[in-house]
Backbone as JSON, one array per atom type, in Angstrom:
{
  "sequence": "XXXXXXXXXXXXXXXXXXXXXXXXXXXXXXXXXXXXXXXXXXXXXXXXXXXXXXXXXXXXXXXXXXXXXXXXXXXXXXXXXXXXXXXXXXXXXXXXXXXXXXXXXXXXXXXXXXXXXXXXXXXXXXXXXXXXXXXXXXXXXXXXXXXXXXXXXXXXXXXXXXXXXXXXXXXXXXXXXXXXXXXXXXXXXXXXXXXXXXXXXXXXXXXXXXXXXXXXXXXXXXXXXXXXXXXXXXXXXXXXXXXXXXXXXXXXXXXXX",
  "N": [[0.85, -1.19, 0.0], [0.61, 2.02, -1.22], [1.52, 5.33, -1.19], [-0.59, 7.17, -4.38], [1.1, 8.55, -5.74], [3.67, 7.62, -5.3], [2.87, 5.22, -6.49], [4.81, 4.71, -9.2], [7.27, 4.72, -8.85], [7.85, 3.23, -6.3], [7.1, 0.23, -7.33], [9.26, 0.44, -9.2], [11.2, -0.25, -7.73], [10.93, -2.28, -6.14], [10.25, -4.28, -7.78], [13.52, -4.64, -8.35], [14.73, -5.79, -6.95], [13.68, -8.03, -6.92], [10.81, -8.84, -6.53], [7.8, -9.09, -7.89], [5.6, -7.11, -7.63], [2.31, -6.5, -6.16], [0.2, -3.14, -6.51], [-1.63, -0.62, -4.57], [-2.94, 2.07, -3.55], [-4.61, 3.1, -1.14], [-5.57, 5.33, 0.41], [-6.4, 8.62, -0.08], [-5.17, 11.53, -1.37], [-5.94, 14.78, -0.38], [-5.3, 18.14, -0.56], [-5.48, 20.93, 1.56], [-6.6, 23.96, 1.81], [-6.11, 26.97, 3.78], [-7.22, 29.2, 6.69], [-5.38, 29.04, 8.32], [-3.31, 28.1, 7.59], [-2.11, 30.81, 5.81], [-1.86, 32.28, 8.3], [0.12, 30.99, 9.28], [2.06, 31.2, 7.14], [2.48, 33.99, 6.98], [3.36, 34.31, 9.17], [5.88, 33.14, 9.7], [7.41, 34.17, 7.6], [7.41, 36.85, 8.67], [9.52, 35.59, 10.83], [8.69, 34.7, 13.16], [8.5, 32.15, 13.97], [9.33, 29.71, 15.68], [10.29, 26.64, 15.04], [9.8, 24.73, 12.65], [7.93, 21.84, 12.18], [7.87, 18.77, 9.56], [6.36, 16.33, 8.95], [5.91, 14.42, 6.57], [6.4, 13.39, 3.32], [4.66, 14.65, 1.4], [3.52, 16.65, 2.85], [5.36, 17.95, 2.93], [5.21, 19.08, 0.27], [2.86, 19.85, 0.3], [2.78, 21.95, 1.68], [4.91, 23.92, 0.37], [3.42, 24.05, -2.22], [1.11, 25.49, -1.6], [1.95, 28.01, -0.58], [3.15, 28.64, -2.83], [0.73, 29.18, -4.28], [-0.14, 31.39, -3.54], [2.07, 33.14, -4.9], [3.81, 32.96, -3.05], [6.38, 31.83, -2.67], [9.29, 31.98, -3.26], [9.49, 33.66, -0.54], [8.74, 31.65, 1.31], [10.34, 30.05, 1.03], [13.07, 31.1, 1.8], [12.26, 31.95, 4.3], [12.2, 30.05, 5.59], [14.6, 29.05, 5.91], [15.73, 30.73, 8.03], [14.17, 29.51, 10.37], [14.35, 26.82, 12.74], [14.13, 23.75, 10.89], [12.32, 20.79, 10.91], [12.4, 17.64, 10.38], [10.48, 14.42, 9.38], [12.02, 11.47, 8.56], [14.0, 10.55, 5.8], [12.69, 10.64, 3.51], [11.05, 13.13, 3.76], [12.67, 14.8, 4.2], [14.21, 14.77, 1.63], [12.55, 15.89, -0.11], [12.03, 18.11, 0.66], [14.77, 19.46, 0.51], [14.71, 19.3, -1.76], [13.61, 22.06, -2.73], [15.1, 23.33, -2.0], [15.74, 24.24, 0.37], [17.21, 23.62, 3.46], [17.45, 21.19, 5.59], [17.6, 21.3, 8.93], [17.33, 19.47, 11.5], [16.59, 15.7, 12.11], [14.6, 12.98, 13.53], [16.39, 10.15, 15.26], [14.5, 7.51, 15.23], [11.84, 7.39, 12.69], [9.6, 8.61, 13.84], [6.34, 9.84, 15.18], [7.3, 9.18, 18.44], [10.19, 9.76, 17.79], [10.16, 12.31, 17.3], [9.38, 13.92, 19.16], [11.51, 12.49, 21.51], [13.99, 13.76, 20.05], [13.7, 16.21, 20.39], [13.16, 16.73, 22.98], [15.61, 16.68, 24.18], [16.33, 19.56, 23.77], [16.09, 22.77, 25.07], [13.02, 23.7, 24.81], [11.25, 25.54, 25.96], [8.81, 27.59, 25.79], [8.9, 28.03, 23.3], [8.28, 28.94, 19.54], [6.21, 26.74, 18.19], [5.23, 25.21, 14.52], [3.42, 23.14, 13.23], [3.32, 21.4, 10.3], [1.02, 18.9, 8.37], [-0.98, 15.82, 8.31], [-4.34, 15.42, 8.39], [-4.46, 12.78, 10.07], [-3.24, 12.45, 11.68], [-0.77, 11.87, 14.74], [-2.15, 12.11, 17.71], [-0.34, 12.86, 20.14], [1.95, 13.91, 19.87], [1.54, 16.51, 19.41], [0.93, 16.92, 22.18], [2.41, 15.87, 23.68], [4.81, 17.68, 23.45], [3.51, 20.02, 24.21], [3.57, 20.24, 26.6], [6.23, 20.47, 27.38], [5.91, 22.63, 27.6], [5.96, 23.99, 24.85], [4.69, 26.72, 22.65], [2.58, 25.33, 20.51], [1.06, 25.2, 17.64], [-0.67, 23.64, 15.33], [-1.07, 22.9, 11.97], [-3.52, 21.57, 9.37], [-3.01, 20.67, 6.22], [-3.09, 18.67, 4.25], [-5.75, 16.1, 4.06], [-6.12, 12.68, 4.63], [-8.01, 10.82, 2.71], [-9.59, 7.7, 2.86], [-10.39, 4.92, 1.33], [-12.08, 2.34, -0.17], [-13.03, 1.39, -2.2], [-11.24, 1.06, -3.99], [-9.58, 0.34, -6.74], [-7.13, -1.2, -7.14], [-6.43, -1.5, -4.19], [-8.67, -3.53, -3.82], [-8.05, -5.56, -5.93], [-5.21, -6.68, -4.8], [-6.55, -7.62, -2.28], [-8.05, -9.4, -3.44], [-5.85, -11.49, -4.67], [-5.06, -12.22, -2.42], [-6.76, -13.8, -1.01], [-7.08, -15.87, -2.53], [-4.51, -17.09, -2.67], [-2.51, -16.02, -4.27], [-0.64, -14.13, -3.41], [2.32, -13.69, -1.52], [3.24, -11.84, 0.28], [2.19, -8.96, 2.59], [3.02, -5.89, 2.6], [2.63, -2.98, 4.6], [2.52, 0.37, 4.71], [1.98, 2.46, 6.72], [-0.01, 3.56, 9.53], [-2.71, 4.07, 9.12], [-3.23, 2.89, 6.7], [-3.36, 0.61, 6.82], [-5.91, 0.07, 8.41], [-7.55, 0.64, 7.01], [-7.24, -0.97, 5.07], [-7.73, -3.46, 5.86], [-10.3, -2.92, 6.89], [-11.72, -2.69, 4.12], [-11.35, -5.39, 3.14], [-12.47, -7.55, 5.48], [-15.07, -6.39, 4.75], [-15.35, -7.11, 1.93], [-15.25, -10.32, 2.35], [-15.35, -13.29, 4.38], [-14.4, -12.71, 8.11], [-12.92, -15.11, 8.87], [-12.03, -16.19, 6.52], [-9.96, -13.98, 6.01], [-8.63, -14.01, 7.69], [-7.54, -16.4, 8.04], [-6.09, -16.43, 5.66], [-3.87, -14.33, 6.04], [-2.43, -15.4, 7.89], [-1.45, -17.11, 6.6], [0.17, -15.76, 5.22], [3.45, -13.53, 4.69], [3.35, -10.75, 6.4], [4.19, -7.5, 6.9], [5.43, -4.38, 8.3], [5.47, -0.64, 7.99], [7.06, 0.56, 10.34], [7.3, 1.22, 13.94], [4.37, 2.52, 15.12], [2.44, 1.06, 12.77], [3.13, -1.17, 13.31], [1.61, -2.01, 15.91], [-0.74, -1.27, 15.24], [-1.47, -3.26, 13.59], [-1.09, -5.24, 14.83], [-3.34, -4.72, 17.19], [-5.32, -5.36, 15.77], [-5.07, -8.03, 15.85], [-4.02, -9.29, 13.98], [-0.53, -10.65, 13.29], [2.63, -9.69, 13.28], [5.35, -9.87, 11.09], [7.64, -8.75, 9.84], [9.68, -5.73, 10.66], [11.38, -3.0, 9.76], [14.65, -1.83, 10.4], [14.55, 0.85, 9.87], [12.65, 3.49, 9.45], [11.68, 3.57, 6.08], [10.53, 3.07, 3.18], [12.39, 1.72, 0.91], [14.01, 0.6, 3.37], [12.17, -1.36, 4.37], [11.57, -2.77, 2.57], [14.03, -4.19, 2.32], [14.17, -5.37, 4.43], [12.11, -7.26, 3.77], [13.19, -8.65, 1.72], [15.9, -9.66, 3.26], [14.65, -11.62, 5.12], [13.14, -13.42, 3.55], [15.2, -15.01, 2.28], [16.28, -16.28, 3.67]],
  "CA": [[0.0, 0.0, 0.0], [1.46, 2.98, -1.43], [0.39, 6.47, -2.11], [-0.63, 7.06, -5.18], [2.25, 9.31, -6.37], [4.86, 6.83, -4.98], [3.09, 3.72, -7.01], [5.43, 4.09, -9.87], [8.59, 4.58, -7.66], [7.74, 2.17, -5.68], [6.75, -0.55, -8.45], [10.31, -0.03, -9.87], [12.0, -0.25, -6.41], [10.47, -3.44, -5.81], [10.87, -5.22, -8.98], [14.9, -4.33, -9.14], [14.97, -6.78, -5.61], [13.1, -9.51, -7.7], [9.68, -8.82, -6.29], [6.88, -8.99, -8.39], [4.19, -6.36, -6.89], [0.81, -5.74, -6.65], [0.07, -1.85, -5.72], [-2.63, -0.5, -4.15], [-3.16, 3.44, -2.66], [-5.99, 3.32, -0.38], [-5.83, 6.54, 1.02], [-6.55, 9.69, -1.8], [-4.81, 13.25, -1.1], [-6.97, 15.83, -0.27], [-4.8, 19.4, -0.14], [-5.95, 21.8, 2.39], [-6.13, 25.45, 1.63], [-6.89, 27.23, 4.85], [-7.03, 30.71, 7.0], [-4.85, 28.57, 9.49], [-2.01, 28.45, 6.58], [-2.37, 32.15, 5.83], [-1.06, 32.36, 9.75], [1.49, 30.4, 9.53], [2.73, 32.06, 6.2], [2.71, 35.46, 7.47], [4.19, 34.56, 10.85], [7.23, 32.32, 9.44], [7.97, 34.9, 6.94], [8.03, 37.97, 9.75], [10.26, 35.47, 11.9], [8.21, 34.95, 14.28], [8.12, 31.03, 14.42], [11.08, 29.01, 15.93], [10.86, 25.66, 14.79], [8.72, 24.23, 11.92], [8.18, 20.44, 12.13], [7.56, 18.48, 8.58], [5.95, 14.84, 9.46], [5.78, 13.71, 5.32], [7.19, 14.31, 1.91], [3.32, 14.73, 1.07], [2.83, 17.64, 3.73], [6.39, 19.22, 2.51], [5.08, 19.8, -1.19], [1.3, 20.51, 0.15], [3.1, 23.23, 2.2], [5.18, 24.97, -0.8], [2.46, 24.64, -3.29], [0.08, 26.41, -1.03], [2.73, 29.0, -1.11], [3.29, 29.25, -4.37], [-0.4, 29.41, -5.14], [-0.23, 32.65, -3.08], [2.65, 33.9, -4.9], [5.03, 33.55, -2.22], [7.09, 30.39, -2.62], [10.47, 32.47, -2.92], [9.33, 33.99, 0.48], [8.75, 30.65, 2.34], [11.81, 29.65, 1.02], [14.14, 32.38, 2.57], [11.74, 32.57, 5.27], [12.48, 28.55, 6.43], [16.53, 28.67, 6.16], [16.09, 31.12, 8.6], [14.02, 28.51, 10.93], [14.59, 25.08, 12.88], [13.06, 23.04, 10.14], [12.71, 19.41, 11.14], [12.09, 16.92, 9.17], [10.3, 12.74, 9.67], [12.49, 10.51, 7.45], [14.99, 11.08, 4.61], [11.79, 11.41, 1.91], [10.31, 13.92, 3.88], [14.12, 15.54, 4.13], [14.51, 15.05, 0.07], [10.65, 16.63, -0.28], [12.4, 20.21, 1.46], [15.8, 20.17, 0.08], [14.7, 19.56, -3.55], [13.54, 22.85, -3.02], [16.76, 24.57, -1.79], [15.93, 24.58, 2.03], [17.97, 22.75, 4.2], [16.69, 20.34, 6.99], [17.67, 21.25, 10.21], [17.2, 18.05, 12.41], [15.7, 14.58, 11.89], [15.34, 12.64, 14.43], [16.98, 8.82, 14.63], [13.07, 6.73, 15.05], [11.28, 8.38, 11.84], [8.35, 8.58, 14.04], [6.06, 10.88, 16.54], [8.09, 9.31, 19.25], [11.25, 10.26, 17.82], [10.21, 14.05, 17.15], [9.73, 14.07, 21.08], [13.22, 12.33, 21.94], [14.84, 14.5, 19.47], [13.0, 18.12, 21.57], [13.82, 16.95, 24.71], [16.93, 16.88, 24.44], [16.37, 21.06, 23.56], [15.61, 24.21, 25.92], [11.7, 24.61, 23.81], [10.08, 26.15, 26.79], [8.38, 29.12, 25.3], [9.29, 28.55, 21.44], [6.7, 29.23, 18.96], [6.54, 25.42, 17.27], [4.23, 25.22, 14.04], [3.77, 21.17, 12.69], [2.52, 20.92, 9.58], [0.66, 17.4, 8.67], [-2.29, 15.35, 7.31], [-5.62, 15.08, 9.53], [-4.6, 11.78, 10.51], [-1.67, 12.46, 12.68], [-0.64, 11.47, 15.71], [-2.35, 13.79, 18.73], [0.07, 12.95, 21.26], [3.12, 14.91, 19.64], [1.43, 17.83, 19.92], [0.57, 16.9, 23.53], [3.74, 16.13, 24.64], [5.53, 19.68, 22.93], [2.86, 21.03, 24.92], [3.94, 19.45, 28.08], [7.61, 21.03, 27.47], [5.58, 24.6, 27.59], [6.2, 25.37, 23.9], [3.55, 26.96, 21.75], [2.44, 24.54, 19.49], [0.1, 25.33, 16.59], [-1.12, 22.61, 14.04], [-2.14, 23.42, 10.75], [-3.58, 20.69, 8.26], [-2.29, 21.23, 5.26], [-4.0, 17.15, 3.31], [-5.86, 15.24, 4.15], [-5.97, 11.39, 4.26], [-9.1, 10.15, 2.62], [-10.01, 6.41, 3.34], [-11.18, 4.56, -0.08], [-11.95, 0.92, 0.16], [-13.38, 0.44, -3.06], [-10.25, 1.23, -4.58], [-9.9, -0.74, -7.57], [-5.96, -1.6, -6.74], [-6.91, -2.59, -2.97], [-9.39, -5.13, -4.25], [-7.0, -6.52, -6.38], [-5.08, -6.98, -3.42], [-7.48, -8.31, -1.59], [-8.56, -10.52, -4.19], [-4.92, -11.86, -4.7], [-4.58, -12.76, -1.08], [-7.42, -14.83, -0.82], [-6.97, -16.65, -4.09], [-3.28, -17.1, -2.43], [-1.62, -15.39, -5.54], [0.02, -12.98, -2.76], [3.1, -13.96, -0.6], [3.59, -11.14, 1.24], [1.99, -7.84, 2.44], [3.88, -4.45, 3.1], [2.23, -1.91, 5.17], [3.07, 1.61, 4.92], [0.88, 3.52, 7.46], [-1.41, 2.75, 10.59], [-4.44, 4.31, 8.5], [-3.53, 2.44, 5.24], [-3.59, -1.09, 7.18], [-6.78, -0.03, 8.96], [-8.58, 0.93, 5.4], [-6.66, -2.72, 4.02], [-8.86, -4.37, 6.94], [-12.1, -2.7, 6.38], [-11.88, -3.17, 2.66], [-10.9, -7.02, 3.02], [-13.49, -7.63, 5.59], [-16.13, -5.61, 3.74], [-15.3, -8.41, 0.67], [-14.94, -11.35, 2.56], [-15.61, -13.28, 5.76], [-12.98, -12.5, 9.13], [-12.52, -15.95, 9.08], [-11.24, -15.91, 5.29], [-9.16, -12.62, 5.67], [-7.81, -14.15, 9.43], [-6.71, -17.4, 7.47], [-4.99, -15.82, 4.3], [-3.04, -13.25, 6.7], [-2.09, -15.84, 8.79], [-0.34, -17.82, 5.16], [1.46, -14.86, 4.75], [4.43, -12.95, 5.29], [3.35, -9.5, 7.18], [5.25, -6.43, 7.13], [5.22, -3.04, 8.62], [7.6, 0.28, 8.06], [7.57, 0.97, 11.76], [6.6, 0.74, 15.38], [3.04, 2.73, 15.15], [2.05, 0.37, 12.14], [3.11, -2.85, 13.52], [1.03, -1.78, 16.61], [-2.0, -0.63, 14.67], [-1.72, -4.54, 13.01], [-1.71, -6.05, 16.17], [-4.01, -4.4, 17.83], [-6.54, -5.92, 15.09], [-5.08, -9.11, 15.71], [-2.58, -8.98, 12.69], [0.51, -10.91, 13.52], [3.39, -8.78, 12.16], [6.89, -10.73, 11.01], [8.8, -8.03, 9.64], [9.61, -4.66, 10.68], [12.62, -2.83, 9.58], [15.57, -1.31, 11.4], [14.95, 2.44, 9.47], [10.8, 3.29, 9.11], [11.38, 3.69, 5.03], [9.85, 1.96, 1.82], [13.74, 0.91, 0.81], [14.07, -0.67, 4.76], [11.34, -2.34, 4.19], [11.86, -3.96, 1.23], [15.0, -4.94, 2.34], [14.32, -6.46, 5.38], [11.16, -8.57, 3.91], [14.15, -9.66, 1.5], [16.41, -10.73, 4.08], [13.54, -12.51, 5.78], [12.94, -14.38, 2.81], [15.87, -15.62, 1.9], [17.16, -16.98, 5.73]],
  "C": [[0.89, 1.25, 0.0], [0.47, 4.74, -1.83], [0.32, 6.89, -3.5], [0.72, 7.9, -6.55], [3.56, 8.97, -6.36], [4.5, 5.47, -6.22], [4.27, 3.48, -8.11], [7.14, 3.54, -9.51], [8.8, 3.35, -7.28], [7.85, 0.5, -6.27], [8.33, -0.61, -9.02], [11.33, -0.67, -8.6], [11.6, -1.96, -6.43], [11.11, -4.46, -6.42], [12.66, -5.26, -9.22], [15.27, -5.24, -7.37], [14.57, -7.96, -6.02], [11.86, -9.54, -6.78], [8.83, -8.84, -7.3], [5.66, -8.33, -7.62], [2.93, -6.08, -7.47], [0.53, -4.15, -5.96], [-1.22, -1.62, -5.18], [-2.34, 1.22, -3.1], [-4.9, 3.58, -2.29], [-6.53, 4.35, 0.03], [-5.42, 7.22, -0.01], [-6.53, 10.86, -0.5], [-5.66, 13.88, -1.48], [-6.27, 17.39, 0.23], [-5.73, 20.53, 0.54], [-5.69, 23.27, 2.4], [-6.98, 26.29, 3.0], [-6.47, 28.58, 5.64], [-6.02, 30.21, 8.12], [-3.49, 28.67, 8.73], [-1.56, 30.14, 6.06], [-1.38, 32.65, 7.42], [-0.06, 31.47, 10.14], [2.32, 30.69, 8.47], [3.23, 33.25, 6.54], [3.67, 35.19, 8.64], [6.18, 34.05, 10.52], [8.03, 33.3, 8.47], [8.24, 36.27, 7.95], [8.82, 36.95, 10.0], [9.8, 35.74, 12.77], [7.35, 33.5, 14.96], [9.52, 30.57, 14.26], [11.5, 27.46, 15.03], [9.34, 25.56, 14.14], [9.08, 22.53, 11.79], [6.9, 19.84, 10.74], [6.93, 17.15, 8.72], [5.79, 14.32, 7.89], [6.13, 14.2, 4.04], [5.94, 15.11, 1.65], [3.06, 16.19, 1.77], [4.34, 18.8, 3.55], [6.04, 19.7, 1.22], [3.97, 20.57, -0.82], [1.78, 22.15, 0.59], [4.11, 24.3, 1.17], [4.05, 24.96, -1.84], [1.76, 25.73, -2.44], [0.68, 27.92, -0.79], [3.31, 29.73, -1.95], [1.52, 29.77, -5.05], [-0.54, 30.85, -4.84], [1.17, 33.26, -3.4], [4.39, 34.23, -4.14], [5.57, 32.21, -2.06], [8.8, 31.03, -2.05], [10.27, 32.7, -1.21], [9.45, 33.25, 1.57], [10.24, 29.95, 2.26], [12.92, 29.89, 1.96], [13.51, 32.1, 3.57], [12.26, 30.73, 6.48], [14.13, 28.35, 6.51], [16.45, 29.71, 7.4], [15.39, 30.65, 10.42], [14.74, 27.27, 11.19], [13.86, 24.41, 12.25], [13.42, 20.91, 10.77], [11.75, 18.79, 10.79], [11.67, 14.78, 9.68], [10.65, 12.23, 8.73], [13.14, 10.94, 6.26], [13.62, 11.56, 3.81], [11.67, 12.48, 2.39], [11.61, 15.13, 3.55], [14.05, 15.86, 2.48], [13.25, 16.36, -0.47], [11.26, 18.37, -0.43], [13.46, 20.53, 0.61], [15.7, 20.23, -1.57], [14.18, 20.89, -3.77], [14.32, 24.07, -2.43], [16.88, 24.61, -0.66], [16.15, 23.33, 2.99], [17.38, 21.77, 5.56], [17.75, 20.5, 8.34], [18.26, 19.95, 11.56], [16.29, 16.77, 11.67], [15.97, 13.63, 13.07], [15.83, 10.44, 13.83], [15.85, 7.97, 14.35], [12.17, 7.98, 14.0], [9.57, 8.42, 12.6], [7.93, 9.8, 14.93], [6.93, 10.8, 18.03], [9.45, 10.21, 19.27], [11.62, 11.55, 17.78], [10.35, 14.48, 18.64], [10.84, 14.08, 21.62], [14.08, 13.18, 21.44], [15.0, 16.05, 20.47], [13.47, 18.21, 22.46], [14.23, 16.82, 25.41], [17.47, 18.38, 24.09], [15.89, 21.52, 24.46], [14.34, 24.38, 24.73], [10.57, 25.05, 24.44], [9.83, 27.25, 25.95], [8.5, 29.12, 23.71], [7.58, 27.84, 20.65], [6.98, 27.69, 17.68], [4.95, 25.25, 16.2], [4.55, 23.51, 13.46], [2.63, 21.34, 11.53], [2.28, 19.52, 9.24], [-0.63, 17.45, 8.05], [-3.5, 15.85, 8.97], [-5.69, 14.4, 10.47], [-3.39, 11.44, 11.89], [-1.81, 12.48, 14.21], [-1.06, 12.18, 17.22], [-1.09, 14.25, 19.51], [1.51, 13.76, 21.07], [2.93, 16.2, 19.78], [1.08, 18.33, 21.31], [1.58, 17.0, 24.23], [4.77, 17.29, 24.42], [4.93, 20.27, 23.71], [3.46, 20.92, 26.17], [5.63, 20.1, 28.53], [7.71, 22.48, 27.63], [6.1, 25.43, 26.38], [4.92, 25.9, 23.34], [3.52, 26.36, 20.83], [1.14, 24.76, 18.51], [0.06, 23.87, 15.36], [-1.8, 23.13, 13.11], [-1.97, 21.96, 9.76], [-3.53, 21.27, 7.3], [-2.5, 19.76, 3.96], [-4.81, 16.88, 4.62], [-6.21, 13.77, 3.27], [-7.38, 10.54, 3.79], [-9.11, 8.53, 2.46], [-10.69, 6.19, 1.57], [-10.95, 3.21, -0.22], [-12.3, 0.6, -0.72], [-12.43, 1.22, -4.47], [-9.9, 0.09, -5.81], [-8.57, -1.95, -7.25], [-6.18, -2.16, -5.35], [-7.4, -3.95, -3.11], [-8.92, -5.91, -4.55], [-6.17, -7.31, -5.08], [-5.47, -7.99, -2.71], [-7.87, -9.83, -1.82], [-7.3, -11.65, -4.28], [-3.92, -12.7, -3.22], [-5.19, -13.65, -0.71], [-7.57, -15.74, -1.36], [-4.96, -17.54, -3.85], [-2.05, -17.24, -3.64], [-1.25, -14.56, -4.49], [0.79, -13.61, -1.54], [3.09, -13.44, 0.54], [2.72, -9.71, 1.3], [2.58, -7.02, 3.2], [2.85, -3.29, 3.5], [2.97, -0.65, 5.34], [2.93, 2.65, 5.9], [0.08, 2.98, 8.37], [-2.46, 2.86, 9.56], [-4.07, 3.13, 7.65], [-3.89, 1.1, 5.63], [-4.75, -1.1, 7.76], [-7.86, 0.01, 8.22], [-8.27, -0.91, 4.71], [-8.14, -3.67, 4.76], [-10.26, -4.07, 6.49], [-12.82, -3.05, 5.48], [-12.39, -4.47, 2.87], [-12.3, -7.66, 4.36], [-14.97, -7.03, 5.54], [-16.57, -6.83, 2.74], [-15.66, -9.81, 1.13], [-15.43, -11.29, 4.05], [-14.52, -12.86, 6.94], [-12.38, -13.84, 8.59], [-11.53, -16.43, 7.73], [-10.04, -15.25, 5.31], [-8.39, -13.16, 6.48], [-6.83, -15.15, 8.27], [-5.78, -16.99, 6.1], [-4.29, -15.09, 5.23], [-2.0, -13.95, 7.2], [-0.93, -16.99, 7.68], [0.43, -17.12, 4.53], [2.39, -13.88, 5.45], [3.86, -11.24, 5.82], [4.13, -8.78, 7.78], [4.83, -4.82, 7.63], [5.78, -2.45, 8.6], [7.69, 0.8, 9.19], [6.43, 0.54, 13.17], [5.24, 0.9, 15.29], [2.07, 1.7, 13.98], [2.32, -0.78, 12.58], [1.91, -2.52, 14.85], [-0.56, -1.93, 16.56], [-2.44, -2.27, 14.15], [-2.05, -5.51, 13.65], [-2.54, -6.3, 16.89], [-5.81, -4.97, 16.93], [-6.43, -7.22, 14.75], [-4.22, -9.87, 14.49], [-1.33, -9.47, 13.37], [1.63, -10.16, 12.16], [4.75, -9.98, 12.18], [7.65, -10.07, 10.66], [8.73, -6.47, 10.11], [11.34, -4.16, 10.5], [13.37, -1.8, 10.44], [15.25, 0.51, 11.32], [12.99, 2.42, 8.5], [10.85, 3.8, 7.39], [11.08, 2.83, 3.87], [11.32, 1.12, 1.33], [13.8, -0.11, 1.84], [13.32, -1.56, 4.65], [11.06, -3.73, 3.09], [13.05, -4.66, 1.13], [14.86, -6.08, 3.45], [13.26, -7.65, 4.93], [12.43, -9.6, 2.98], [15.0, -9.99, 1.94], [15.36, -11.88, 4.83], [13.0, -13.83, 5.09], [13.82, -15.3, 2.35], [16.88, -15.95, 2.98], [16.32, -18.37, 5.43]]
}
């Protein structure tokens, strides 16, 4: 399960490991134009926000287009080298610097935990912290920033729409129960929680339980193996580094032990 702007990426990535994939983007981008972005444009360009935190490549383009649509792309540009920009995971890193501005920090777990561990190990009592992000994001990062007494603002900037009768899911779906499908790779809590709904939507539990249970199950990090579990999903792989490469490497060490 990929997003739809990664499938071809992804699709070559795969195949050049000797995979044969099936794709599937469950969740459909929904860009967010909003009076909440407007205030975080104006403020970052005065200098008058300390640290901007990036959580997805997806939420680093939504946030320069929406800047360019208003004209002011150069502006956000200049206006973020002169911010702590920090960044979840090399893509999200590549996302920023393909457009000239440098990443700041990342932390070592590409996750909400690790944005935390990374903070507070900083003095961010009092700093003005803006997080851009989907809808679907994690509360408790902005709970625990709070908890350190900085000012934390959230602005959505996508969201993650849910789509189960995705034609590529089905496939999927269909391919798992038909046991034409070895293995499945999870990208996302949501995307494995939409995979589920779909798949028992189609089919019985007891179907979906027993095909899951004949295959190899993968997740690209802690909050997704969690999310798999927690619905009874035995996970077998998770990789050392939460990205689509890690992941595809570790299901092929896994396979070939």
């Amino acid at each position: 399960m990929r997003p739809e702007e990664k499938i071809g990426e992804s699709v070559e990535m795969a195949k050049s490991l000797g995979f044969e994939p099936i794709c599937a983007s469950p969740l459909k981008v929904k860009i967010v134009d909003s009076d909440e972005y407007d205030v975080f444009l104006q403020r970052v360009i005065l200098g008058k926000i300390d640290i901007v935190i990036i959580t997805s490549a997806i939420g680093a383009r939504a946030m320069i287009n929406l800047a360019d649509k208003r004209g002011r792309k150069n502006d956000l540009i200049e206006a973020l080298k002169r911010v702590c920009l920090v960044t979840i995971g090399p893509e999200t890193a590549k996302s920023i610097e393909s457009a000239g501005i440098h990443v700041d920090m990342m932390p070592k777990t590409f996750s909400s935990e690790g944005v935390i561990e990374l903070l507070s190990a900083w003095s961010i009592e009092g700093k003005s912290i803006f997080l851009l992000r989907s809808d679907k994001g994690e509360k408790k990062l902005v709970e625990k920033l709070k908890e350190f007494h900085a000012e934390v603002t959230e602005i959505i900037v996508y969201l993650l729409v849910p789509d189960v009768e995705d034609p590529g899911l089905l496939k999927v779906i269909d391919a798992l129960v038909a046991e034409d499908l070895d293995i499945l790779a999870f990208t996302s809590p949501l995307s494995a929680r939409v995979f589920l709904k779909a798949a028992m939507k189609k089919y019985p539990e007891r179907i979906i339980s027993d095909a899951l249970d004949r295959s190899i199950v993968a997740a690209i990090g802690e909050p997704t193996k969690r999310t798999l579990e927690s619905c009874g999903v035995r996970v077998d792989v998770v990789p050392p580094m939460a990205t689509f490469e890690s992941l595809l490497n570790a299901i092929k060490s896994r396979i070939s032990n």
